[in-house]
N, C-alpha and C positions, 0 to 999 in steps of 0.2 A: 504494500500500500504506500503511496506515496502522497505526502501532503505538501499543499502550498505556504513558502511561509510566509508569515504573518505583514499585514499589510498594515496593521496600526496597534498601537497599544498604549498604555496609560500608565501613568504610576501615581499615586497620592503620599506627601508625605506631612506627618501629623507635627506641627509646630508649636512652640510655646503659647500658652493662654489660649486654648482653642482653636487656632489656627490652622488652615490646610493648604500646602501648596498641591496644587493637580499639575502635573506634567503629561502632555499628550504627543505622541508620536505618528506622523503619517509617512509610510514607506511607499516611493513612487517609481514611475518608472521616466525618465528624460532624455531624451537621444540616447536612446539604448546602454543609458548606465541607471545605478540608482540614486534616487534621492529621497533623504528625511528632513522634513521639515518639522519642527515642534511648537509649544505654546506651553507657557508658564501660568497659571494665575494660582494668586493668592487671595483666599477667603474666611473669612470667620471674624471677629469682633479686632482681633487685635492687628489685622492686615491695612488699617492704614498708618500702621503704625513700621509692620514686616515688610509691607511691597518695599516702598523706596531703597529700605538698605537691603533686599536682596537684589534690586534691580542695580543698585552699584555693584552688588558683590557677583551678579553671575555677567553683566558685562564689562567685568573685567576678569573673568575667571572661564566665562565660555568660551570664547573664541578661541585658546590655547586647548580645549578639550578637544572640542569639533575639530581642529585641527591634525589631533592627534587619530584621532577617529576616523578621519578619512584617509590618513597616510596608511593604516593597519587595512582597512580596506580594498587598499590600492597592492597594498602586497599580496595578501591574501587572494585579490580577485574576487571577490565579496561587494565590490560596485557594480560589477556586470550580471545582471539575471543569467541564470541558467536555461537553457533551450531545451 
């Protein structure tokens, strides 16, 4: 049996005083490589308090991830869908 893999996925992670940040992942397909695009939000009572300082803290912390992310992809061949 063979399955497709996954085209999107989610994570939620549970933050101080009630807090949730959701992280959402959509996997695509672009000139015949892959692409993910995501989305961050933060929710709950103390999130006007957490957005700001995580939106400093993951853009200046994501770009060096993603970075990393697609170079391991690019070895591996893990951008190109398989036929």
């Amino acid at each position: 049996m063979c399955s497709a893999p996954p085209r999107a996925y989610s994570d939620r992670f549970f933050l101080p005083l009630g807090a949730k940040m959701d992280w959402a992942h959509i996997i695509s397909q672009v000139d015949g490589e892959r692409a993910v695009t995501f989305d961050a939000s933060v929710t709950g009572p103390t999130s006007p308090i957490l957005a700001p300082v995580l939106r400093r803290i993951l853009r200046h912390e994501l770009p060096p991830t993603v970075d990393k992310l697609i170079a391991l992809a690019k070895r591996t061949g893990a951008h190109r869908p398989s036929t």
